[in-house]
C-alpha positions in Angstrom: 0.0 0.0 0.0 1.1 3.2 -1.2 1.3 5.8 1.9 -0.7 8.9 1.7 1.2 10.6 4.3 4.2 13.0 3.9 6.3 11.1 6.7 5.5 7.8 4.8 5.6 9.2 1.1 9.2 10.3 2.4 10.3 7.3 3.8 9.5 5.3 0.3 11.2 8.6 -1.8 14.1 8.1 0.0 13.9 4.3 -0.3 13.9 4.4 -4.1 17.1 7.2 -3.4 15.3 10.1 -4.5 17.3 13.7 -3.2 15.8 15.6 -1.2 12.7 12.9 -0.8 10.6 15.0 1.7 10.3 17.6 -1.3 8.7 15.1 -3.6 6.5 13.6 -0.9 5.2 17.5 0.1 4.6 17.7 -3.5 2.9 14.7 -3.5 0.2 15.5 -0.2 -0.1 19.1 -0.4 0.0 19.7 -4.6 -1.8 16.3 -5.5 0.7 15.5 -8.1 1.5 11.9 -8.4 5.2 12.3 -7.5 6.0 8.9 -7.0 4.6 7.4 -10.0 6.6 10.7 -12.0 9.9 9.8 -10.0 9.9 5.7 -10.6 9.2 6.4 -14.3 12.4 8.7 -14.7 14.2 6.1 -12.1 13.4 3.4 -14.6 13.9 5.4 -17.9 17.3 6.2 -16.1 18.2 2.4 -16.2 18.3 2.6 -19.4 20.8 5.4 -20.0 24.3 3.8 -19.9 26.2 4.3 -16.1 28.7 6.7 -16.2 30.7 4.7 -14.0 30.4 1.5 -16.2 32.6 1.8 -18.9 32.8 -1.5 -19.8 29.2 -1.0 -21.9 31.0 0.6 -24.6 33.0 -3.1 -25.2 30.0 -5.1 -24.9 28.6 -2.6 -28.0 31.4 -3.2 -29.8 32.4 -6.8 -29.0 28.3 -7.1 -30.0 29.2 -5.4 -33.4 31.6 -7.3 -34.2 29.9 -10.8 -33.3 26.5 -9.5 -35.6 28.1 -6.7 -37.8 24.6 -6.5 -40.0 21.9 -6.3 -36.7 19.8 -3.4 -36.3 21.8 -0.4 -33.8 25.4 -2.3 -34.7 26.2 1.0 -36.3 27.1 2.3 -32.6 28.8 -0.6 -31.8 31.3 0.0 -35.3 31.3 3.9 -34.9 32.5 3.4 -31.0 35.5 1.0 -32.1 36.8 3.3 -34.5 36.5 6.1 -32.4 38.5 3.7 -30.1 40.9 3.2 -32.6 41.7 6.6 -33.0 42.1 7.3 -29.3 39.2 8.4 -27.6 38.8 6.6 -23.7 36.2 4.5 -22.9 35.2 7.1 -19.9 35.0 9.9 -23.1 32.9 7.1 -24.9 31.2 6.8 -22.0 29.9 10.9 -21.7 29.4 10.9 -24.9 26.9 8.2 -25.4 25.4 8.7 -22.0 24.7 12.5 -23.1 23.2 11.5 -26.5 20.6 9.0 -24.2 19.9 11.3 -21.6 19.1 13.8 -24.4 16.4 11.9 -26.0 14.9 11.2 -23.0 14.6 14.7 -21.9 13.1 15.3 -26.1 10.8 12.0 -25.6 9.7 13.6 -22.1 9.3 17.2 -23.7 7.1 15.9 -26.6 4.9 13.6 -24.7 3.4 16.7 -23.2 3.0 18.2 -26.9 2.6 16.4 -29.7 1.4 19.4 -31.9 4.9 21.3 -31.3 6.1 19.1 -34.3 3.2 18.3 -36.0 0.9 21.0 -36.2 -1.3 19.5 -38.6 -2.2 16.9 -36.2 -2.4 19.7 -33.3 -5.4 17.7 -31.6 -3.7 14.3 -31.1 -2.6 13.6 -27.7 -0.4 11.8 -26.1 -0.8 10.7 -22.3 0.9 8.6 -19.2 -1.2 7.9 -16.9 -1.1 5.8 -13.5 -3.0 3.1 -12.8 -4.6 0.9 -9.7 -3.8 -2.5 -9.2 -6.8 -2.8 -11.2 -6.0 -1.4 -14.6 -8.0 2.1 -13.9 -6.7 5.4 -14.5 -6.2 7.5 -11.5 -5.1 10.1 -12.9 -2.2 11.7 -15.7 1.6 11.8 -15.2 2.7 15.1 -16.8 5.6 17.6 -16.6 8.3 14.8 -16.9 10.4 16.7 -18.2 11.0 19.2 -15.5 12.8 16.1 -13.7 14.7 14.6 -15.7 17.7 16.4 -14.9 16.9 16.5 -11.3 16.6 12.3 -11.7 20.3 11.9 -12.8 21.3 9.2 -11.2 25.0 11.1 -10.7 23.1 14.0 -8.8 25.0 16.5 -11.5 22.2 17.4 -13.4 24.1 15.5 -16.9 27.0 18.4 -15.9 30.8 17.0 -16.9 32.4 14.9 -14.5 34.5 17.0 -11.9 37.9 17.0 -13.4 40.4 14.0 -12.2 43.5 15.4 -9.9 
């Protein structure tokens, strides 16, 4: 059961390692947005923006390349190997790709809220997330998701540069 309190709401932000988890439960009780079903969507979509502290993804991409050179998104895994070749680090890999991902998902975010920003001719198509109950039933939209993505980082740095090493 999902607690409706702010000491409660807090104690599951900060579970899930949201910052500053009594903010988002505040929001939660006093604003009536659903915080917590905002914040685990961004802590999931997160998950799949590569760790800036695992390197190692950028030779499984290109090991994966190599193995299937013609499969669909091998193109990354080829581009990273001779970007490799010619020197860059697997930590510059690393920010590079990890900026490119966080980036659509701030733009897939952004859009989601307004479709017709691109397509005006299709102005009154609408796009929605919504939560659920255990049920299936709508309780009610998820919007502004893209006012936290940056706040969701999973470094706490807002997608800034790594400090510099020395």
């Amino acid at each position: 059961m999902i607690p409706d309190d702010i000491e409660g709401l807090t104690a599951l932000f900060a579970q899930f390692g949201a910052r500053d988890p009594e903010s988002w439960a505040r929001s939660q009780v006093n604003e009536g947005i659903p915080q917590l079903a905002r914040y685990l969507f961004l802590r999931q979509a997160w998950r799949n923006v590569v760790s800036e502290g695992d390197p190692t993804g950028i030779g499984r991409e290109i090991a994966s390349a190599q193995n299937s050179p013609d499969q669909p998104y091998a193109g990354a895994g080829h581009a990273l190997a001779r970007l490799r070749a010619k020197g860059a680090s697997d930590e510059d890999l690393t920010d590079l790709v990890r900026a490119m991902q966080a980036s659509v998902l701030f733009s897939l975010c952004y859009r989601r809220e307004d479709p017709g920003v691109e397509e005006p001719a299709a102005s009154e198509v609408m796009w929605a997330l919504v939560q659920t109950d255990s049920d299936g039933n709508v309780v009610g939209p998820i919007g502004g998701l893209h006012e936290s993505v940056l706040e969701t980082d999973p470094t706490g740095r807002e997608m800034r540069p790594r400090p510099a090493a020395g």
